[in-house]
N, C-alpha and C positions, 0 to 999 in steps of 0.2 A: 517094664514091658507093656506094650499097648496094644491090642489084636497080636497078630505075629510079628510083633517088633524085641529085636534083643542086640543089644550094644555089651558087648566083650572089653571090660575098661579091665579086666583082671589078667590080659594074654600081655608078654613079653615082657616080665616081670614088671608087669603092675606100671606098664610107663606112660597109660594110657589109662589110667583110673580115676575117675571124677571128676575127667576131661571132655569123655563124646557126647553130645546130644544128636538123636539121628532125629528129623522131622517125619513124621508118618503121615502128611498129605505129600510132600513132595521129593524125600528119601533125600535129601542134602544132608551130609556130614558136616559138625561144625565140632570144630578140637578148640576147647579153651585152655587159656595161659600156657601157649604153646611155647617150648622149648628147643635148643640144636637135637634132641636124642628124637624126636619125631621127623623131623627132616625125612624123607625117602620116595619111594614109589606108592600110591595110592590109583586103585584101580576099583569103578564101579561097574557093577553086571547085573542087567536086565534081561530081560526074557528077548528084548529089540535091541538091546544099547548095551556097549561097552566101551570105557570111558576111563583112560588112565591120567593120573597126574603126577608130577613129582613137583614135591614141597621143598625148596628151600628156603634157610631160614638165617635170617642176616642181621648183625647187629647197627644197626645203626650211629654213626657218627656225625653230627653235625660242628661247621668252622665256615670260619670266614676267610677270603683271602689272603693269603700270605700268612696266615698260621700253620702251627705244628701240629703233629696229631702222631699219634704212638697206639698202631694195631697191636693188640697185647695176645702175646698163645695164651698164657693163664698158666705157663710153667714158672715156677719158682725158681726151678735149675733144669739144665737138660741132662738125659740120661747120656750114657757111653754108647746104647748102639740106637740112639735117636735119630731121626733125620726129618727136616722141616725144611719147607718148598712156600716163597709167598708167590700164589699167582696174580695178575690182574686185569679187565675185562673180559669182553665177550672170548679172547682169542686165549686166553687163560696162560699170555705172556709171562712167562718165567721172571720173577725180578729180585729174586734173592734165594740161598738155602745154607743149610750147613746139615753137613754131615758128619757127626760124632764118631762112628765108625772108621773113616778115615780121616780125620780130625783136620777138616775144609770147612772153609767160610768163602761165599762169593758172593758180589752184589752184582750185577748185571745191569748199570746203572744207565746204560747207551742204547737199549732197548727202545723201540719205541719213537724215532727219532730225536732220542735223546732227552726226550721229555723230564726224567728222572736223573738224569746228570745231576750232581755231584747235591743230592737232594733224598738219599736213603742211607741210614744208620741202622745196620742189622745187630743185637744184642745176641755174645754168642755165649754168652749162660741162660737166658730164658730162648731165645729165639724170636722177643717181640721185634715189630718193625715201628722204626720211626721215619715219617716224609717231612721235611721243613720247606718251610717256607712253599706251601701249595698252593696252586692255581686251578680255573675249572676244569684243566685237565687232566687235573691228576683224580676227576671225580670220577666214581664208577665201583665199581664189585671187583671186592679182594678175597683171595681165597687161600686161606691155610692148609695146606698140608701138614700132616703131621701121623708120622707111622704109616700111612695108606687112610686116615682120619682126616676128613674137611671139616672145618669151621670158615664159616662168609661174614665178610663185612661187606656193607653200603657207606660209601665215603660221599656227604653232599657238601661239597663247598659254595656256600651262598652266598649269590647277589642277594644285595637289599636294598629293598624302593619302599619308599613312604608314599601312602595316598591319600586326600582329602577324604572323609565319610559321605556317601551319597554320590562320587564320582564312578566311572567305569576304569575298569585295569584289565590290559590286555598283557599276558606273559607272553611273551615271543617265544617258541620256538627255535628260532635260529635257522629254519629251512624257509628258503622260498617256495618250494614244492618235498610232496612225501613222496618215494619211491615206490614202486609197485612191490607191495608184499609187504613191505614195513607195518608195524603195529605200535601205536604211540597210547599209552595210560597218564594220566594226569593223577597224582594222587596228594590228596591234602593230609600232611605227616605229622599233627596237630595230635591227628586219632586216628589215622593212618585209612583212610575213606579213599574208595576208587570216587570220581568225580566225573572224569569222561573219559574216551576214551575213541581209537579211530582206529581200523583195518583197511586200509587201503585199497585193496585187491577186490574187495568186494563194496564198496563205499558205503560201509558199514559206521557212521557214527551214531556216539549211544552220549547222553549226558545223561548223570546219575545225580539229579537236581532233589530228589529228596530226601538223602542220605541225611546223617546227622540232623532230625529232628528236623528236614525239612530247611533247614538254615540257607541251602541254595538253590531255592523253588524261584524258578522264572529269572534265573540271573545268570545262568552260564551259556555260554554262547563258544564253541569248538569250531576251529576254520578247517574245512575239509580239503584245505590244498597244502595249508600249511603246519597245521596240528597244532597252531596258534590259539590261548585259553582265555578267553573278556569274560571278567565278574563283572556286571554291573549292578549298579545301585550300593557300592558296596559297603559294608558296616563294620563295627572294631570285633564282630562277632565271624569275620572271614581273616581277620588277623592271623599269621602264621604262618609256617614253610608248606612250601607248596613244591614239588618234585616231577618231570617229566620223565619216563622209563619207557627206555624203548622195550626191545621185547626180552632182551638179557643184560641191561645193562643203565646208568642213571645217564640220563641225557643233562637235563638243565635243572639246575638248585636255585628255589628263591624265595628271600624271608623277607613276607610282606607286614609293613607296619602300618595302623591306620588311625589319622588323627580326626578330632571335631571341627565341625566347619567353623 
């Protein structure tokens, strides 16, 4: 406790214990070694401000083109009156379930304009999902259901380019133009750092250049038409995947490698 400061790490059986730090010049909550059981709604209230957020929390998968990859539920065997729904992206497209209850299995594989054709293996004793042989469009946020219970994965299928040390690297975006309202975040998934970041609707760009110790001070350069990312100068200490997210969803994956001149 510091003046009238007091962090509650003991409420909802102890699943927030040893986790909060609250700051008492600027009142930001910060939850360490965050977990799925935190995920939810969070909501801050000022005497001026109120200010809700909700936290999701997403495992990460990283692959290269044309690999396999196996979303795991983390059931050993399914119950008898279980039922489990994979969704995927923004639109939280239906792409597989089973229903133990009336002892159904379906894969929805033509979804999507087909994208997922003949490219999902549903496991109908645990319920994991397996996608073969993926491309970057199979990249993006999956979401398990299970009992009325979500669990998220982040699927980053990654391009990889090699760069000379001391050259610039521009990551494309893939837009010739951002849409009005769109919100594009850059993040370096090394150590998981916001890096830039663009609101469109308000020609709000922000580069977040001295993150990680500073490492990308005076080198990031954000294209405000196209949400397109230039490191320049760059060193083997910018080595690593780099992820564009629009505002629900992973837009572009890309594992950069960087050699000596």
């Amino acid at each position: 406790m510091v003046g009238n400061l007091t962090v509650y790490g003991d409420v909802l059986d102890g699943r927030f214990r040893d986790r909060l730090k609250l700051d008492h010049q600027t009142g930001s909550l910060t939850i360490t070694d965050i977990r799925m059981e935190h995920t939810g709604l969070y909501e801050l209230e000022t005497k001026s401000v109120m200010k809700r957020f909700f936290l999701n929390i997403f495992d990460e998968i990283s692959m290269k083109d044309g690999d396999s990859v196996t979303l795991n539920s983390d059931l050993t065997e399914m119950k008898d009156d279980d039922v489990i729904q994979w969704r995927f992206g923004n639109e939280n497209t239906l792409l597989a379930e089973i229903n133990k209850q009336t002892d159904s299995m379906t894969v929805y594989e033509d979804v999507l304009d087909g994208r997922f054709r003949n490219r999902l293996k549903l496991n109908n004793q645990t319920g994991s999902l397996t996608i073969t042989n993926t491309t970057t469009e199979h990249a993006g946020a999956y979401a398990l259901d299970i009992n009325n219970e979500r669990k998220m994965f982040l699927l980053a299928v990654y391009d990889e380019i090699s760069v000379k040390e001391g050259d610039s690297l521009t990551i494309n975006s893939g837009r010739t133009e951002i849409t009005t309202g769109e919100m594009f975040f850059w993040l370096y998934m090394n150590e998981i750092a916001l890096i830039a970041r663009t609101k469109q609707w308000d020609d709000n760009i922000t580069v977040y250049d001295d993150v990680l110790d500073g490492r990308f001070r005076d080198r990031l350069k954000l294209d405000d038409q196209t949400g397109s990312l230039t490191i320049r100068n760059i060193t083997t200490q910018h080595a690593g995947r780099y992820v564009l997210l629009k505002e629900r969803g992973l837009f572009k994956a890309l594992s950069v490698s960087v050699y000596g001149k």
